[in-house]
C-alpha positions as CSV (number, residue, x, y, z in Angstrom):
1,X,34.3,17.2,16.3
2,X,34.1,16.9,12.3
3,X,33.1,13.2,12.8
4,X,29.9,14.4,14.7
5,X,29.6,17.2,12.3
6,X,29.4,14.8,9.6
7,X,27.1,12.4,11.1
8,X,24.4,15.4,11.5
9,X,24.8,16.3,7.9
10,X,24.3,12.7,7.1
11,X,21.3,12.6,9.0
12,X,19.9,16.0,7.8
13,X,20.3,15.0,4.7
14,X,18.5,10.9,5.2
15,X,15.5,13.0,6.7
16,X,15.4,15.5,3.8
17,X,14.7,12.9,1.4
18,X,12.7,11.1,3.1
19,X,10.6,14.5,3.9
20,X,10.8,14.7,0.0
21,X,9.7,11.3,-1.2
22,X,7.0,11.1,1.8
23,X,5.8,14.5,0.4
24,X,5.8,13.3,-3.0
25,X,4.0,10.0,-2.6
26,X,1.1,12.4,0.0
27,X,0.3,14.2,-3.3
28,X,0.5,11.4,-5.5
29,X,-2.5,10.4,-3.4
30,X,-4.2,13.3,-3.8
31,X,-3.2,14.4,-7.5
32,X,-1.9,12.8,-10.6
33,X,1.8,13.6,-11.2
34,X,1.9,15.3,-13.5
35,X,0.2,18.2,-11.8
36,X,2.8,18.1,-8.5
37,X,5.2,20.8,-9.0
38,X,8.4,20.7,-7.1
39,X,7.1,23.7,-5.1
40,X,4.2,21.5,-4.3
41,X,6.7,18.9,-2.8
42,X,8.2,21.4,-0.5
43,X,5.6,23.0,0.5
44,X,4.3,19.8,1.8
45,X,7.4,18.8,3.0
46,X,8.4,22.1,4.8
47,X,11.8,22.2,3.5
48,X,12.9,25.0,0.5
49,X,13.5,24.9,-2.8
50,X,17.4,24.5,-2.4
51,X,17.2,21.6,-0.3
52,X,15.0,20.1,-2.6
53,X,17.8,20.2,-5.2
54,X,20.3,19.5,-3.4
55,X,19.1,16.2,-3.1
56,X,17.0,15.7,-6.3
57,X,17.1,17.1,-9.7
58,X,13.4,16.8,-10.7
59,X,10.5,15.1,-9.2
60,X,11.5,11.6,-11.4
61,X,14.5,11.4,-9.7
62,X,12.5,11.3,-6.2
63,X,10.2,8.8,-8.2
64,X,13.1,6.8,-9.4
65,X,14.8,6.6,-5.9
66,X,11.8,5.7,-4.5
67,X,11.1,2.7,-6.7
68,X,14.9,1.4,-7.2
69,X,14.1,1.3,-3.0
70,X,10.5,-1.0,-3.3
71,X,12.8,-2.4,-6.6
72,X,15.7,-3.6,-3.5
73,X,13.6,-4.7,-1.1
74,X,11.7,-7.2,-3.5
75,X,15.0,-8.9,-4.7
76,X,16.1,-8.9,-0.7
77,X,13.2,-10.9,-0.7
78,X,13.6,-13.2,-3.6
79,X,17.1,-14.2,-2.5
80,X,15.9,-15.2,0.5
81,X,14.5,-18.1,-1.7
82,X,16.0,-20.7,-3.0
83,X,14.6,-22.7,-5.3
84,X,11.9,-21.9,-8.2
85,X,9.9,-24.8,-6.9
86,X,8.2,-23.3,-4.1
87,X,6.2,-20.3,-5.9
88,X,4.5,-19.9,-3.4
89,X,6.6,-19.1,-0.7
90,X,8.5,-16.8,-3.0
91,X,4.8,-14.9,-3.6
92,X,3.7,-15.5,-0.1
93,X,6.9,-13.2,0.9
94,X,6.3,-10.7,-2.2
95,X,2.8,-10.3,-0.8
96,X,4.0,-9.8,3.1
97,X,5.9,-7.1,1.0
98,X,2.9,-5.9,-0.4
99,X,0.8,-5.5,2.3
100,X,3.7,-3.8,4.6
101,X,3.5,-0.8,2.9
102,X,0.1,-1.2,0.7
103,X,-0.1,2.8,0.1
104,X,3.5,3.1,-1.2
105,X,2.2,0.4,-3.7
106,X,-1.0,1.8,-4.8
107,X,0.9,4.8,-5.1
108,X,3.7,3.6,-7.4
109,X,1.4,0.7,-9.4
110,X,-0.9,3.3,-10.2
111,X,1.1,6.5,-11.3
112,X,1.9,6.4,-15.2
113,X,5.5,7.4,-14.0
114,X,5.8,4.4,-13.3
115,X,5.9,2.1,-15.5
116,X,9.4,1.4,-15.2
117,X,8.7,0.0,-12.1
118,X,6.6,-2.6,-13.3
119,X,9.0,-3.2,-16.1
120,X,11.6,-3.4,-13.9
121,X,10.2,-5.1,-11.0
122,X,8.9,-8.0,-14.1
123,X,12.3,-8.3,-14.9
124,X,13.5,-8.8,-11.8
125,X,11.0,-11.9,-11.5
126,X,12.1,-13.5,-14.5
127,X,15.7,-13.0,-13.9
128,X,15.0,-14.5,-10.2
129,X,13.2,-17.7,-11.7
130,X,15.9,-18.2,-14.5
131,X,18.4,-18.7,-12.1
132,X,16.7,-20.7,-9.9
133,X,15.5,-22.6,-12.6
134,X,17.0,-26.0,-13.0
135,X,19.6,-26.3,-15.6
136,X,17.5,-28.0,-18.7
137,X,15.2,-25.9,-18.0
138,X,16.9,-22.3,-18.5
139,X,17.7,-23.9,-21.9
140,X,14.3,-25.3,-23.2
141,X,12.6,-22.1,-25.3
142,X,8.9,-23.1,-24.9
143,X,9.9,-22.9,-20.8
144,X,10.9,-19.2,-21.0
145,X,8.1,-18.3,-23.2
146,X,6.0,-19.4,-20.3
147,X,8.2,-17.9,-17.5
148,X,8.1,-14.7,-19.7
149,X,4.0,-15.0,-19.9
150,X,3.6,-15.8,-16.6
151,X,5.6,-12.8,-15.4
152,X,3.9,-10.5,-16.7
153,X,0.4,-12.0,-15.8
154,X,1.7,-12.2,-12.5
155,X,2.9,-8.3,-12.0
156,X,-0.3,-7.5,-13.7
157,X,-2.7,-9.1,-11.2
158,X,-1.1,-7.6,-8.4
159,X,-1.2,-4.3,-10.2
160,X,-4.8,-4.6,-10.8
161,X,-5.3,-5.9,-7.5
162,X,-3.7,-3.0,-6.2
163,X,-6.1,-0.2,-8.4
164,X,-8.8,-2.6,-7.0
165,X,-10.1,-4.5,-10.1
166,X,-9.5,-7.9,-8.6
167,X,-11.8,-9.0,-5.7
168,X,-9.5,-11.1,-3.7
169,X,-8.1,-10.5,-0.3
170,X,-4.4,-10.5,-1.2
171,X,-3.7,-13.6,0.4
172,X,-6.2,-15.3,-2.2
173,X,-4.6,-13.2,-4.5
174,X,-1.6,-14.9,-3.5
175,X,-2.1,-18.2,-3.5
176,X,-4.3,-18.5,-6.5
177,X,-1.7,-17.0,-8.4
178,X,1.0,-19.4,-7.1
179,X,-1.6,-22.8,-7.7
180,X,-1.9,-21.3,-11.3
181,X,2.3,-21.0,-11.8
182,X,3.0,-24.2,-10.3
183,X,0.7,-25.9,-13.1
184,X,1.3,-23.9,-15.8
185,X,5.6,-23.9,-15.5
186,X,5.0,-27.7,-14.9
């Protein structure tokens, strides 16, 4: 009996959060954040304001769970590769990422909240192709300058591509990107 009791708290309390951070990411849409209150969030979510903080202590932490979530599933994807020298499977896979869950994107690319994200999520990338990298390579300076460039040039075309400032389908987007890596880290 207390292991199904259990189990329903555990579920209530999955769905909670995800009523939360689906709330939060509705008015994201429709406001900039930092004019969502948290009685805004559960209001939209239905729940009250206990709940709320049961699960979350302000409306960054929701933003910051949600992120370190999209953060997870990108490096899921990344160690699915295994080598630097395909790029473009390794963006062909961030993009099918992407485009999965476009509005969750928009949402977090576009929010100044989030910047960390990016930050993070830029990181991430160059960690990734550091380790993939072969050996003389993680050692040679002028090759992580570039890697380092590139990174960020990288994040911040799908970013803009995301707010709608670059007029490629994100396939294009995609591949372009990864033509443009593969000569430049050459």
């Amino acid at each position: 009996m207390e292991k199904t009791t259990k189990k329903a708290e555990y579920r209530s309390s999955i769905r909670s959060r995800m009523l939360i951070q689906s709330a939060l990411l509705d008015l994201m849409a429709e406001k900039d954040i930092s004019k969502i209150t948290v009685i805004d969030v559960v209001n939209r979510a239905n729940i009250n304001r206990g709940t709320f903080y049961a699960h979350y202590s302000d409306l960054n932490d929701v933003l910051e769970q949600i992120s370190n979530r999209t953060i997870e599933r990108m490096q899921e994807i990344m160690l699915q590769c295994v080598s630097t020298d395909d790029v473009g499977s390794l963006l062909t896979n961030l993009t099918t990422q992407i485009g999965s869950d476009l509005a969750l994107h928009r949402q977090l690319s576009s929010s100044p909240a989030v910047k960390q994200f990016i930050e993070k999520l830029r990181e991430i990338f160059v960690s990734f192709m550091v380790e993939h990298a072969k050996p003389e390579r993680r050692s040679d300076p002028a090759y992580m300058l570039k890697l380092r460039y590139c990174s960020a040039g990288i994040i911040n075309l799908f970013v803009d591509w995301l707010d709608g400032r670059v007029d490629l389908t994100l396939e294009e987007l995609s591949r372009q990107l990864s033509d443009l890596t593969v000569h430049f880290l050459a």
